[in-house]
Every structure is written in C-alpha cells, then in structure tokens.
C-alpha positions in Angstrom: 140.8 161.0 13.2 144.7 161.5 12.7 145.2 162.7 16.1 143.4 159.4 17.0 145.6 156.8 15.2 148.6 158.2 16.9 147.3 156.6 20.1 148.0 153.2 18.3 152.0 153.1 17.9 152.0 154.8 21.5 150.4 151.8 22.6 153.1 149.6 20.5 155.7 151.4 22.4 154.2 151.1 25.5 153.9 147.5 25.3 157.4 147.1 24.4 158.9 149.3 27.4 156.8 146.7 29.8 157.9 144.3 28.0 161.7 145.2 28.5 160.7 146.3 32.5 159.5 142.8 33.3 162.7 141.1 31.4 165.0 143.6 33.5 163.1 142.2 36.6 163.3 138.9 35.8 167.1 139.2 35.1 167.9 140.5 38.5 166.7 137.4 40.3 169.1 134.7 41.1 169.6 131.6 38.7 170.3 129.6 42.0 173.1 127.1 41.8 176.3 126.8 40.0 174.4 123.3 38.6 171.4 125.5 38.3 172.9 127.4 36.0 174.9 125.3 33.8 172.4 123.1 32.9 170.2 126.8 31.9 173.2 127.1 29.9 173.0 124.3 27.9 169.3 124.9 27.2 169.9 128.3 26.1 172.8 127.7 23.3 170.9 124.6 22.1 167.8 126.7 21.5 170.2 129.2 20.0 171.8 126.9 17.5 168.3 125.4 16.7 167.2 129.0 16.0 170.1 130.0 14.1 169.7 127.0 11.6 165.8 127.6 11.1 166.3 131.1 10.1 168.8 130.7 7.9 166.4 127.7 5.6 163.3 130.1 6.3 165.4 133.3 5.1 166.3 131.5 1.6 162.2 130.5 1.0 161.5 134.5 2.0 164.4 135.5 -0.7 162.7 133.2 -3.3 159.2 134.3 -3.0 159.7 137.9 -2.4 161.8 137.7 -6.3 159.1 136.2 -7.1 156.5 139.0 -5.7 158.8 141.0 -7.2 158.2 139.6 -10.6 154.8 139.4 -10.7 154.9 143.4 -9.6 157.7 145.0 -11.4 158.2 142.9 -14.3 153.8 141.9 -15.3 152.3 144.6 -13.5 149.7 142.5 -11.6 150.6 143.4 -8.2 151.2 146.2 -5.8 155.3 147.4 -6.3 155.1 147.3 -2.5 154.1 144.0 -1.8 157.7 142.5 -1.9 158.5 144.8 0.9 155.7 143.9 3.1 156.0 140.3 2.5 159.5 140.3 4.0 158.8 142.8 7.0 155.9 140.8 8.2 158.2 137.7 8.4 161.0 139.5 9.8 158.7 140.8 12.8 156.9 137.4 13.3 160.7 135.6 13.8 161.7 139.1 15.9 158.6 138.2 18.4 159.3 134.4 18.7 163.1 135.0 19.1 162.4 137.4 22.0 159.9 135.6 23.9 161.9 132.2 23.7 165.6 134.5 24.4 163.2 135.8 27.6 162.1 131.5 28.1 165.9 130.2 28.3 166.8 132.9 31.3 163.6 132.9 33.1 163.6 128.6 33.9 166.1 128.7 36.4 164.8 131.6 38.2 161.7 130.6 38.2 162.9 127.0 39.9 164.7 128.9 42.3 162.0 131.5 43.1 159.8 128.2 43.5 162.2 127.0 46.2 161.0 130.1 48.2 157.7 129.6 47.8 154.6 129.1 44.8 154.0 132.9 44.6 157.8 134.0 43.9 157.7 130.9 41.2 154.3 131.7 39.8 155.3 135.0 39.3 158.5 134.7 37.9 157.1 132.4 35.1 154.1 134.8 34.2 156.0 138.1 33.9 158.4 136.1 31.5 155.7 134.6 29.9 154.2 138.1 29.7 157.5 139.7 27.7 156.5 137.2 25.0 152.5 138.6 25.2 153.1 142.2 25.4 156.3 141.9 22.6 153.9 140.0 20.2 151.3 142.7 20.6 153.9 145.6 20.7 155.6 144.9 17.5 152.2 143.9 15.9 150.9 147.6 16.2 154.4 149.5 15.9 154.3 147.1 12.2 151.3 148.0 11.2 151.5 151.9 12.4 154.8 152.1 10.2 153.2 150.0 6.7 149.4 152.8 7.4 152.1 156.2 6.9 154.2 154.8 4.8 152.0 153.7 2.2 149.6 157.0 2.9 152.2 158.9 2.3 153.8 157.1 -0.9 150.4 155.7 -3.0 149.1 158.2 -4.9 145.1 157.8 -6.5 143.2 160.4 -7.1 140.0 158.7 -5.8 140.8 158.7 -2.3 138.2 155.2 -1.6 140.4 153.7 -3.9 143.6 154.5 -2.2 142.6 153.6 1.3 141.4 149.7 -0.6 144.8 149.6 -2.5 146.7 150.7 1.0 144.8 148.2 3.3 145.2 145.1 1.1 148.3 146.1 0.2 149.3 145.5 3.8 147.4 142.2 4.4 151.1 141.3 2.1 152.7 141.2 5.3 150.0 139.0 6.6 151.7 136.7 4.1 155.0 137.7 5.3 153.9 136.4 9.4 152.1 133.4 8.4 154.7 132.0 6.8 157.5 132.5 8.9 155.0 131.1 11.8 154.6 128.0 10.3 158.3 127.3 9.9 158.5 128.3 13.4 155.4 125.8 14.3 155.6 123.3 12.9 160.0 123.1 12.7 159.8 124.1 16.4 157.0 121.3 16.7 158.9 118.4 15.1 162.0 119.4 17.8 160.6 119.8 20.5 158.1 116.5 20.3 160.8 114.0 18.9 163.1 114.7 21.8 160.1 114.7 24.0 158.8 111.3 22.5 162.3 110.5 22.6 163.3 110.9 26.4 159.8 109.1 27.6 159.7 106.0 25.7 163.3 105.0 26.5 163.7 107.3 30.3 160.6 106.8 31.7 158.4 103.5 30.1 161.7 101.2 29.2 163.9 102.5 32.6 161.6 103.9 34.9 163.9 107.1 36.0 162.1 110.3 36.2 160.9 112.8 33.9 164.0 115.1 33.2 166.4 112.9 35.0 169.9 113.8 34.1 170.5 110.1 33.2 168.6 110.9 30.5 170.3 111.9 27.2 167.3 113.1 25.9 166.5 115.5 28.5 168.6 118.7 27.4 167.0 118.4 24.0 163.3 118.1 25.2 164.3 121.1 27.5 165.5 123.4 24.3 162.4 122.0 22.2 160.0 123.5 24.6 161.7 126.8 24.1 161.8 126.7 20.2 158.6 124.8 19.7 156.3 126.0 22.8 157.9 129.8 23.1 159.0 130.7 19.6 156.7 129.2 17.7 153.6 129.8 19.7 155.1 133.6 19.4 155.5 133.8 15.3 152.1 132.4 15.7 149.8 134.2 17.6 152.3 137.6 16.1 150.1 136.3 12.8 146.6 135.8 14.5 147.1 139.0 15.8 148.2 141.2 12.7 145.7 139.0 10.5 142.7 140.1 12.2 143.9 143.6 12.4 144.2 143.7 8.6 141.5 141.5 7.9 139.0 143.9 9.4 140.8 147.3 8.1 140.7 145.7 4.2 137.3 145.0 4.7 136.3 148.3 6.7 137.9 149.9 3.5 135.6 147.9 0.9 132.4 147.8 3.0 132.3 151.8 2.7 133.8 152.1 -0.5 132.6 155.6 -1.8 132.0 156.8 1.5 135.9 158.0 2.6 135.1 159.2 6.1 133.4 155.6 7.2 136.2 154.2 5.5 138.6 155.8 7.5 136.3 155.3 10.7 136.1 151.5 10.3 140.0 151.0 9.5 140.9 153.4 12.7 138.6 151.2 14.8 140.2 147.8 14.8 143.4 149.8 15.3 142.1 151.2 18.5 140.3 148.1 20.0 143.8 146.2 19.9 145.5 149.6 21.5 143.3 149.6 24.4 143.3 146.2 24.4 147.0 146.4 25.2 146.1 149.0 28.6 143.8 146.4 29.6 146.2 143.6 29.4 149.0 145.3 31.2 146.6 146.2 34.2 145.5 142.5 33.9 149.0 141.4 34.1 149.7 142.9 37.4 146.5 141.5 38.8 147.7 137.9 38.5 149.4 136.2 41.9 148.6 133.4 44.2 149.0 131.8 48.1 151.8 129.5 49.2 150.2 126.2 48.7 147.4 127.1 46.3 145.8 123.9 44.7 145.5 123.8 40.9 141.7 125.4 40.5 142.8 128.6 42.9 146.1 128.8 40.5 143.7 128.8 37.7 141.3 131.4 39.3 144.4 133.8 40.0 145.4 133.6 35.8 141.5 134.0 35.0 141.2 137.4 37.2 143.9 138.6 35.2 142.4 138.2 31.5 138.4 138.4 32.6 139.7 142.0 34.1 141.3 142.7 30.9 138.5 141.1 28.8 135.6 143.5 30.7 137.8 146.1 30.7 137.8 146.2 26.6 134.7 145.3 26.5 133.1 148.4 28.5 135.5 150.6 26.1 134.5 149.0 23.1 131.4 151.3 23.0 133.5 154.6 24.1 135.9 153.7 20.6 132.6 153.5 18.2 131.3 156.2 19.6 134.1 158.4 19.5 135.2 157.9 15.9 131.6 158.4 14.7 129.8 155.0 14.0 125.9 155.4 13.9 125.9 152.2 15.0 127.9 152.3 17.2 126.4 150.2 19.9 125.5 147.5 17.7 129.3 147.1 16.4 130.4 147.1 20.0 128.1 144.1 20.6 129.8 142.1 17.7 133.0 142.6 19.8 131.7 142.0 22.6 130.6 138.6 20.7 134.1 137.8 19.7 134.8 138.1 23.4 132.6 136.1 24.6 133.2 133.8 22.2 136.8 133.7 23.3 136.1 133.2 27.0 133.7 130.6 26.4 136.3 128.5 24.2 138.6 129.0 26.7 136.4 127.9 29.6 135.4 124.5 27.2 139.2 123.7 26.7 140.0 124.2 30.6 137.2 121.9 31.4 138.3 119.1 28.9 142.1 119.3 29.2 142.6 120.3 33.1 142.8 117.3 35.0 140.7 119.3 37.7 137.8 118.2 36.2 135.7 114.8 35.3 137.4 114.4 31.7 140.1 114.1 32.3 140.5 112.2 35.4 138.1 109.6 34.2 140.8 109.7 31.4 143.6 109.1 33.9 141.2 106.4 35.1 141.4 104.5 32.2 145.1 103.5 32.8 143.4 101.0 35.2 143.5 99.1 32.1 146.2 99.7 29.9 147.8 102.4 27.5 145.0 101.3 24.6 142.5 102.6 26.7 143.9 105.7 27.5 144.5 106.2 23.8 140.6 105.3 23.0 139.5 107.4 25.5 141.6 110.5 24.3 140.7 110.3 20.8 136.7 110.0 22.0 137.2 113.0 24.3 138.9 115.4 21.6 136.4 114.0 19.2 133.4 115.2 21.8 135.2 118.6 22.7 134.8 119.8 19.4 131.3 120.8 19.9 130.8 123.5 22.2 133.9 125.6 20.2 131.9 124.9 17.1 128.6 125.9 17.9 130.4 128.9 20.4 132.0 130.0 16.8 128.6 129.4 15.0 126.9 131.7 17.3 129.6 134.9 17.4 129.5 134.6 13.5 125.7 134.8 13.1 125.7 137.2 16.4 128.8 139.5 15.3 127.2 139.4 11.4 123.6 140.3 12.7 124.5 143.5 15.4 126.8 144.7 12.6 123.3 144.8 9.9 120.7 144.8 12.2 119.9 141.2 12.0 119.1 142.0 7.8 120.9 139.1 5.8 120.7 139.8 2.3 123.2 140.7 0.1 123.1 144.5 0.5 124.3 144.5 4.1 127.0 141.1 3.3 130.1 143.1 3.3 129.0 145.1 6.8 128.1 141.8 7.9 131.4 140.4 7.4 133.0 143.5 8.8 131.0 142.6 12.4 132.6 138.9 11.9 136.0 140.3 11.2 136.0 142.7 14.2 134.9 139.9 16.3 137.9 138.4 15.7 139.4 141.6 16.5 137.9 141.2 19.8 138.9 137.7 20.6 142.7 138.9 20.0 142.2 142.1 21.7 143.9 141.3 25.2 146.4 138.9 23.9 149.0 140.6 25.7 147.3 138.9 28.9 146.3 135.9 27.0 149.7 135.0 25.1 151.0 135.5 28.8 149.6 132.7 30.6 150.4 130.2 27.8 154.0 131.1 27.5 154.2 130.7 31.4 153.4 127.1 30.8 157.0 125.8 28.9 158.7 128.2 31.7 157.2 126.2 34.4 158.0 123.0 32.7 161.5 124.2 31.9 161.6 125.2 35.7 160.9 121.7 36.1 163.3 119.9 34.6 166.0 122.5 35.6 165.0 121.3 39.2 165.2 117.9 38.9 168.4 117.8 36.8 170.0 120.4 39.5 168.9 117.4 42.2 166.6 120.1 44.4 164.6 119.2 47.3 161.3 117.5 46.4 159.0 120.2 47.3 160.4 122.7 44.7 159.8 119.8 41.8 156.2 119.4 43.2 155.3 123.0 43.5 156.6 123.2 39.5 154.6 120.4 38.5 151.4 122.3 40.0 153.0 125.3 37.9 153.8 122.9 35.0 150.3 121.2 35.0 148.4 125.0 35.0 150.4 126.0 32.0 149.4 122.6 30.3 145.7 124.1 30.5 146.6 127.5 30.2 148.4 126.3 26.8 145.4 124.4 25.6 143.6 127.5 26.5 145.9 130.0 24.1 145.4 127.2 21.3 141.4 127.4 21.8 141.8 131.6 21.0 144.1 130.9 18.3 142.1 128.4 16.4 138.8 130.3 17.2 140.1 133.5 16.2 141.7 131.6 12.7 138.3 131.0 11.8 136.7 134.2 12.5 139.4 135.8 10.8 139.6 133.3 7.9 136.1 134.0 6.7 137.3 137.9 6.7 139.6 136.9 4.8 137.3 135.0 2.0 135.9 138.3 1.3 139.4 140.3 1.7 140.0 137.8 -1.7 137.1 139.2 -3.1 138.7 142.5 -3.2 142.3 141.2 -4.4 140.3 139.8 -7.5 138.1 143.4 -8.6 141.8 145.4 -7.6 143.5 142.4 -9.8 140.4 143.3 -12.5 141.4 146.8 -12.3 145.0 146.3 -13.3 143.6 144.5 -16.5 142.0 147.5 -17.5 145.0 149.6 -17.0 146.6 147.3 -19.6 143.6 148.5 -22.4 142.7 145.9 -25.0 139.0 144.8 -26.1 137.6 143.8 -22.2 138.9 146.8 -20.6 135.4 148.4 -20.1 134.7 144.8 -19.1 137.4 144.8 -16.3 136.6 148.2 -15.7 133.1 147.3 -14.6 134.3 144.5 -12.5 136.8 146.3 -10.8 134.1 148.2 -8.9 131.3 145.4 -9.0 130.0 144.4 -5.6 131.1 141.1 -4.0 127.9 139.3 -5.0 128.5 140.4 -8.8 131.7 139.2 -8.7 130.1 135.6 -6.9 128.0 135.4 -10.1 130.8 136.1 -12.5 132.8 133.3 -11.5 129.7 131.0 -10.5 131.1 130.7 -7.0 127.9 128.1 -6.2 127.6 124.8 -4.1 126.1 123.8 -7.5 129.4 124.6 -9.2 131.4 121.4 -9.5 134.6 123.4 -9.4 133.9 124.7 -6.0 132.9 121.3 -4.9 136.4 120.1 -6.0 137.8 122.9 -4.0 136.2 122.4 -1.1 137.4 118.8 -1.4 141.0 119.4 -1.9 140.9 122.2 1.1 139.4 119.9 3.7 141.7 116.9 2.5 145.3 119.6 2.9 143.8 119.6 6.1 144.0 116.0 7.1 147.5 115.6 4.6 149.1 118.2 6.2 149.0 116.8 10.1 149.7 113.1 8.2 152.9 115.1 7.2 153.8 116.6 10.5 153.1 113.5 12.6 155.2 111.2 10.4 157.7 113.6 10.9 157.5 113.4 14.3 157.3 109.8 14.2 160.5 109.4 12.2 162.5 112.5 14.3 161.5 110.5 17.3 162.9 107.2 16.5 166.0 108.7 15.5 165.9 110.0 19.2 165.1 106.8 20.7 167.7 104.6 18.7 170.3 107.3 20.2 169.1 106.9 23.9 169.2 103.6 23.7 172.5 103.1 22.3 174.0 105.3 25.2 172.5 103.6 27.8 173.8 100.6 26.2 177.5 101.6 25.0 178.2 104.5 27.6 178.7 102.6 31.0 177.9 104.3 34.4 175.3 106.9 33.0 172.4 104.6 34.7 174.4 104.9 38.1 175.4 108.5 37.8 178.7 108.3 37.6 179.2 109.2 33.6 177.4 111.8 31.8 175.2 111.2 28.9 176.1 112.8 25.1 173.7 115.9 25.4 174.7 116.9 22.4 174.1 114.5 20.0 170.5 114.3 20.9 170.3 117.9 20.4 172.0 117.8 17.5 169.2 115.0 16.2 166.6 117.0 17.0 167.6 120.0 15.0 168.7 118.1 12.2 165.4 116.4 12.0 163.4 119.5 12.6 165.0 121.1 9.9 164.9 118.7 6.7 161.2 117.8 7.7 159.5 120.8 8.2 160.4 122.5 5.1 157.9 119.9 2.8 154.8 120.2 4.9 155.4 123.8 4.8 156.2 124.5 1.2 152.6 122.5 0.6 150.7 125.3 2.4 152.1 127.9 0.0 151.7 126.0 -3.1 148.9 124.4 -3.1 146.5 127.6 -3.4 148.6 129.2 -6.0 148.3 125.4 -8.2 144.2 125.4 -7.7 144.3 129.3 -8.5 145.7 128.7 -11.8 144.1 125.4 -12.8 140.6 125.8 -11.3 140.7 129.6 -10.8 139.1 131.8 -8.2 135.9 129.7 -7.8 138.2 126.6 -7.0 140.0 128.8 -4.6 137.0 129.4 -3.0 136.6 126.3 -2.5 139.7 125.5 -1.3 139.9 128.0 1.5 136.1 127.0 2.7 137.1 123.2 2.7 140.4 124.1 4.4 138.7 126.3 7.3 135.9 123.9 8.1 138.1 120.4 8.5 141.1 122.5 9.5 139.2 124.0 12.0 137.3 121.0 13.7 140.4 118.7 13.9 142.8 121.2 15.1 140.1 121.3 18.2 140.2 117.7 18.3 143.9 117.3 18.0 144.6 120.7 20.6 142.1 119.1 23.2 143.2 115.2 22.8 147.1 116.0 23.2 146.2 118.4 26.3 143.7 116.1 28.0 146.5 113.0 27.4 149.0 115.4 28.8 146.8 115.9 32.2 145.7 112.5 32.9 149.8 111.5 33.3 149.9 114.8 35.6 147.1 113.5 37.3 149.1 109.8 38.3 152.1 111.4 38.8 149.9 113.4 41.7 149.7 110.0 43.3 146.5 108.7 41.8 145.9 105.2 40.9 149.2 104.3 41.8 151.5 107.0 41.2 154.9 107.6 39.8 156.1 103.8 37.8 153.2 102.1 38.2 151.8 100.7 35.4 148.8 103.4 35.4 151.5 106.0 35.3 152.9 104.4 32.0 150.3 103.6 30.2 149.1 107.3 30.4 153.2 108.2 29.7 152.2 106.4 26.2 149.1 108.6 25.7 150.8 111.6 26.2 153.7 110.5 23.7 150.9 110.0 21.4 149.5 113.5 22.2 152.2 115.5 22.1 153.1 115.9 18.7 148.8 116.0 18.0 148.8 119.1 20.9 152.2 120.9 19.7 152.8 119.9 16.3 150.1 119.2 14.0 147.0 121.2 16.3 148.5 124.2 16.4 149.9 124.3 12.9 146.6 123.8 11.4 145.2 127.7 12.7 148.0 128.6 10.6 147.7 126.7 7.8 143.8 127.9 7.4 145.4 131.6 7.3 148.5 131.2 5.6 146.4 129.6 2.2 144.0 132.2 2.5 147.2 135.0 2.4 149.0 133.2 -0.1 145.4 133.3 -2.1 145.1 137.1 -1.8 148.3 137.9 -2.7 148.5 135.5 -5.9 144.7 137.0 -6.6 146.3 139.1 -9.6 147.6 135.8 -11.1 144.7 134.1 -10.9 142.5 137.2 -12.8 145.2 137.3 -15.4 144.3 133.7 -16.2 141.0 133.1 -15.6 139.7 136.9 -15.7 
C-alpha cells in the first residue's frame, strides 16, 4: 500500500514537467509584430497589477482567519493545532495555480494570433497547449499538496488507535479545502467583477453607441476587457477548479476513513484509491492532450470533435483502469466501486454534451436564440432567460441519476442506514471521477480566453481579416468549451457537496471527542457520541424535515444563493457604469481617437476596473464565510444542515441556469457576427451585443462563483464544527 501512494506525487511531478515543456514551447514561437507585441505587453502588466492588488486584500483575510484558527486550536482546544497551517497552504496553492495559468494566458495570445495567420492548426494548437499548462498545473500542484499534508501529518499525529488517526489526519486536511475555496472565490468572483465591467464597458459604448468593432483600438475599454479575461477567465477559473479538484479528493479520503472506521486496512484502501484515480487520471489526460489537432479550414462542429477525442480518450481511458485500481488495492467490491466512477464519468460527459448543445451556436438553441434579434434586444433577453431556465433539466436529472447509481453500486443497491456512509463513499468517488481527467478538461476551457485574447490582439495589431475570422472560429469553440468546464465544475460541486454533508458529520463526533478530553459530568456522554454512527448523531440533533430549525436552514441556504449573485451582479452593474461614464467621456473630450489619429487613456480604464474589482468583491465574499459560522452558533448543527442542503440545491440549479444563459447569449452574437441575419452593425447584431452584456457577468461572474460558494460554506462548516459542538453539544 505505501509503495502504492508514491505513484501519486510522481504523477504531481509529472504533470508539472509537461506543464513547464508545453510553456517552453509556447515561448519559442514568435509574438509577431512589433504592434503585436506591445499591445501583449500592455495586457500582461495590467493583469499583473490587477493580480498584485487582489493578493495583497486576499493575503490580510487569510492572516485574520488563520489567528483566528489559531485561537480556536491553541488557545480553547477545539481544533486540530494543524489546521492553521493547512488553511493557509491550501490558499497559497489555489493563487500559485491561477497565477501560473493566467502568467502562461498573457504570453500565449499573441502567439497564438500569429500562429493563426499561418493557418487554424498552428493557432488551435498554440491556444490548447497554453490552455493545457493551466490544466496539468492545477492537477499537478493539487496532488504534490495533498502528497506533502498525507506524510506530514502521518508522520507528526500520534493516536494510539490507528482508525482514529487516519479520521483525525483526513479531516484534518479537508482544512486546506478551506484554505482553496476561499482564495478561489476572491479570485472568481474579484476576477469576475473586472473582467465583465470592462467587458460591459467596451460593448455598450464601442460597439451599440459607435458601431466600431469588438476590440477596436479606438476603444478605451479594450486593454482592460483584454486583462479581465486573463484575471477573471484564466486565474480565476484556475483557483477554482484547483478547489473542485482537491475537495473531491479530500471529500472521499475523510469519508473512506469514517466509512471503515475499525477496519484500518479498508481505511487505508479507500483513502489510497481516490488518490490513485486522480494520478492516472493525470496519464490519461496528458495522452489526451496530444491527441487534440485540427484541418486548415475546419468548421466549428469538426473543431469541437478534435477537443472531444481528446477528453473521451482520456475519459475511457480512466474508466477501463478504474477497475485495475480497486482491484489492485484490495476492494471486494471492487467492480461495483468502479461502476460508481464510471457513473461520475458519465455523468460528466453527459453534462457536458447538454451544455455544448444549449450554448454552441451549432445547434437549434441557440441559433433560434440569434433568431430572435429579428425583433429586438428584449427578445433575445426573453429567450435567454427561458433557454437557461429549460437547460437546467437534463444536468439535474443526469446528477440525480450518478447519485442514486454511484450510492447503489457502492451498497449493492441496499439503502438503509447500515450501508449510508458506503453509500456516500460511491457518491463521493463519483465526484472523484468527474474531476479525474481535469488536466484535459481544464485545458480546453482555458484555450477559450486565449483564443479571445488572440482575437483582440489581432484586431488591435490591424491583421488581415482572415486571421480575425479564423480566431473568432477559435474564440466561439472556447465559448462552448468554457460553458462546458462550468457544467463539470458545478456538477462535480454537488456531488462533492453532499460528501461533504457527511464529512461535517465527522467534524462534529471528532469536535464531541475533544469535549470529553476536557472531563466534566457529560464526558462519558461525549465519549459515546464521539464514536456514534452518523444516523445516531442525525437523531441527537433532530436533523428532520420535521425539525423547524432545519427548515429555517434550508431557507436561509437557498436564499445566500440568490443574495449572493444579487451581490455580484450589482457589482458588475455599478463597476460597468463607472467603465462606460469613462469611455464616453474620452470619446467626447479626447479629439481624434474616433479617426485614429490619438490614442485612447488605456490606463484609466484599467485602473477602473481593478479598483472596482477590488472594493466589491470583498463583501460578497466575506458573506460566504460568515454566514455558516452565524447559523452554527445560533441554530447549531441541525440549522447548518440546513443551510448547506438549501445552499446546494438553489445554488446548484441557478448556477446551471446562469452558466447556460450567459453562454447561449454569448453564441447567438457569434452567430450574427458569422454573417447571419444581417451581420456585423445591423440591428440583429446589437440587439444580441445587449444579450450578451446581460450574460456576461451571469456566465463569468455570478454562475461560476456559485459552485464555489456551495463548497466553500460547507468548508467553512467543517472547520468551525468544534465551535458549533462547544455550544450546542
């Protein structure tokens, strides 16, 4: 079994030296121009600054809560002494993933629009290497982190009972869970608010009010909605799926430790095997990754067929091995745990086909979508609100299905509560399986702000035609392939949230057991309920629809939902008329910038943007880590319950709705500016210019933020467990 988990940080290391191969590659190709590069320069030090000033707000809220982690462990004793530590490591490794992939981003652009000019293949595979440093970096350091916490803590927590020591160790390490989600959703939803009010910004005034181009260097805001699709699209999509990634791992290895409590060898068998899947799952990807090219002159459905060879290879490749991992480390089930995988995959791939048919503008949705312009922007708007609302459904019922399928193979279809915590295992490692070839999948959505960077860097550089319209081929697949990523995320954030309802069970019997460490008249009472089984402890705090405190819970969980995206579009909102007050004024006060001959302020938009981004993500984002720590303490774990079930099942549905709507809106303006129903400014192509202004902050802002928002309460719940069984134990 030892000789087995080394396979796991050799796969973190592999990842990372492919990682650094294809960024050397990328690097050697030509930047182009002398324009070409310049304006690649001023995309890269405004992403730079933007970063810079994001870390530095999200470093003082890490300093604040890990004192406060501190306290709780040091100075009251009701929490792990090495939770502080993770805390901070996981955050530090979730901003080390999204810095690297959007530091990759701001070179690859301009070599990929030059590599374009040669032909679609060069450009296409240009953008999906780079794209692929971001995958196989988010994967890399997810394993090496997780490799270093499993010896550290083995070596350094002593227990005598040996089942107690691998529960203490594995929850111990969903801390740094915490320590990713949080610093994600700085990343997301700061990164969103940039990257969508200088977006907003640059349409309303560039392309509706003076009908010049997208990314035309007239406009002012064009710089800025270049860097925002680095820091929003790139590093926040990286911080993000770093968490998704790292919280299923840990999700299933706390829950393999407490399914086979008293049993130490199945314990160790069901933490080694998540470990494993997402190590091979790293193999797969990288022969996956290689498998991706294209023709000169593909059409949008062969581009997308060349991505999909690459992650179905990868995804049948994990799949077949799946059986070969339980069977080597000893499961008697073994083929019946593979199949709950296997569910999490299929799962994935069908989410994935559902978003590609309602957001690619290669199918009837979304043209029928672009159709609607006929007829005005309130149309459009209608018509993209109904479509996210329908698209909902097949994710829903594809999730419904891998839970019941993943729960039954993993207890041979037995649901009572004897088999619950085996049955949650299957769920857990399901979501394992979802995430497994991320490497692959994380690639082809950060390909997509490349190509769109590549984009504007050829338009601004004044290119021939023909390299803008292969980019917006390239530009238009990423939209998909984007929406596609946020379909795994979101699916995988409920999988991995329900793990995570029972991984809170366990937080509360360990936070029991540290009560009856203190002594006093209820130790034998904590005692006992430090190794009750989850349905005991269910019964001990009345955890029951018929409960009215859960009711409130679930309340107040599926309302954060809806308050949270209110917070994060009104931001937008607000950030983006800043942005347009700014245009305007320079089109109005600087003279010659319509007629070329006097450049616009870059900077001040950029400046704007970052400002905006940082005052008005920290609210939003302070919410998420407050709120479950308030209902712990005034409703206590029953309300928490509630809270997280509330929070995953609106959370979950409208982040769907608000993914698919902002993607499809996205598409149908792709679709115009094809040449459909009139083309480039007509009044079809700015009416759908106003739906996607009115999609973008629902498809990059406040949808993807919401996955992390589902996690990052449950973390915050888990790790504030010991609190909430001090005062309501």
């Amino acid at each position: 079994m030892d000789s087995l988990f080394y396979f796991v940080p050799v796969a973190s290391v592999l990842a990372l030296a492919f990682a650094w191969i294809f960024f050397r590659q990328m690097m050697k190709e030509s930047e182009g121009t002398v324009t070409m590069k310049e304006i690649a320069q001023y995309v890269r030090e405004g992403a730079m600054a933007y970063l810079k000033q994001q870390y530095k707000v999200v470093v003082i809220v890490f300093i604040v809560l890990a004192v406060f982690f501190a306290v709780l462990a040091y100075g009251f004793g009701i929490q792990n002494t090495w939770v502080p530590f993770a805390f901070l490591t996981g955050g530090f490794f979730s901003g080390l993933a999204g810095f690297i992939g959007m530091k990759t981003a701001t070179y690859a652009s301009a070599r990929t629009a030059n590599a374009t000019s040669r032909s679609l293949n060069s450009g296409l595979k240009i953008a999906f290497r780079s794209g692929a440093v971001m995958g196989l970096t988010v994967v890399g350091l997810g394993l090496l982190d997780i490799s270093i916490w499993w010896v550290v803590l083995d070596a350094f927590v002593k227990d005598a009972d040996v089942s107690q020591k691998l529960v203490v160790i594995t929850t111990t390490m969903l801390t740094f869970g915490m320590g990713a989600s949080t610093q994600a959703l700085f990343a997301r939803v700061g990164g969103g608010i940039y990257t969508k009010a200088a977006d907003v910004g640059a349409d309303i005034v560039g392309k509706v009010e003076q009908d010049i181009p997208e990314d035309d260097p007239r406009n002012p805001a064009t710089i800025a909605d270049n860097v925002g699709d680095n820091v929003g699209d790139v590093a926040g999509m990286g911080a993000d799926l770093y968490e998704s990634y790292c919280g299923s791992i840990l999700a299933t290895m706390a829950l393999g430790a407490s399914a086979f409590f008293g049993n130490e060898a199945m314990q160790m068998k069901a933490i080694l095997a998540p470990m494993m899947i997402a190590a091979l799952g790293v193999l797969f990807s990288i022969i996956g990754i290689f498998a991706v090219r294209t023709d000169e002159g593909a059409s949008l459905q062969k581009l997308l067929k060349s991505l999909s060879i690459g992650t179905n290879l990868s995804a049948v490749l994990i799949a077949v091995a799946t059986f070969g991992i339980f069977y080597l480390v000893g499961f008697q089930n073994w083929w019946q745990m593979s199949l709950s995988v296997v569910s999490g995959l299929l799962a994935g791939v069908i989410i994935g086909k559902a978003t590609e048919y309602f957001t690619s503008h290669s199918y009837k949705p979304t043209r029928k979508l672009a159709e609607s312009s006929k007829t005005g922007p309130a149309t459009v708007i209608i018509g993209g609100v109904g479509l996210g609302m329908i698209s909902t459904a097949i994710p829903v019922i594809t999730i419904a299905v891998a839970i019941l399928l993943s729960y039954g193979f993993a207890t041979g279809f037995e649901f009572s509560p004897e088999t619950l915590r085996y049955g949650l295992y299957g769920i857990s490692i399901a979501a394992v399986g979802m995430l497994s070839t991320l490497g692959i999948t994380l690639a082809t959505d950060a390909y997509g702000p490349i190509a769109d960077n590549a984009g504007g860097n050829a338009q601004m550089s004044e290119l021939d035609p023909s390299v803008r319209e292969k980019t917006d081929v390239l530009d238009a697949l990423g939209n998909t392939t984007a929406a596609t990523g946020k379909g795994f995320a979101i699916g995988s954030a409920a999988l991995t949230a329900l793990a995570l309802l029972a991984s809170y069970i366990e937080e509360i019997k360990i936070g029991f057991g540290h009560l009856a460490q203190k002594g006093g008249e209820l130790a034998e009472q904590f005692a006992g309920l430090a190794k009750a089984s989850i349905t005991d402890i269910v019964e001990h705090f009345n955890i029951s629809l018929m409960n009215p405190v859960v009711l409130v819970g679930i309340f107040i969980g599926a309302m954060l939902a809806f308050l949270f995206c209110g917070m994060t579009m009104n931001a937008v909102g607000r950030a983006a008329q800043k942005m347009v007050l700014e245009v305007r004024r320079q089109f109005r006060e600087i003279k010659g910038i319509l007629e070329g001959k006097q450049r616009p302020d870059y900077t001040s938009c950029v400046k704007i943007s970052t400002r905006a981004a940082q005052h008005e993500m920290i609210v939003p984002s302070v919410l998420a880590i407050v709120a479950p720590v308030l209902v712990g303490i005034i409703l206590g774990p029953a309300g928490v319950i509630g809270l997280l079930a509330g929070g995953l099942g609106a959370g979950f549905v409208l982040a769907i709705f608000l993914a698919n709507s902002g993607g499809a809106w996205d598409n149908a303006k792709k679709y115009v500016e094809e040449g459909n129903f009139g083309g480039k400014n007509s009044e079809c192509h700015k009416a759908t210019v106003v739906g996607d202004t009115v999609g973008d902050p629902f498809k990059d802002t406040s949808g993807p933020s919401l996955n992390i928002l589902i996690k990052l309460m449950s973390m915050v719940s888990i790790v504030m467990a010991g609190l909430t069984v001090l005062l309501h134990g």
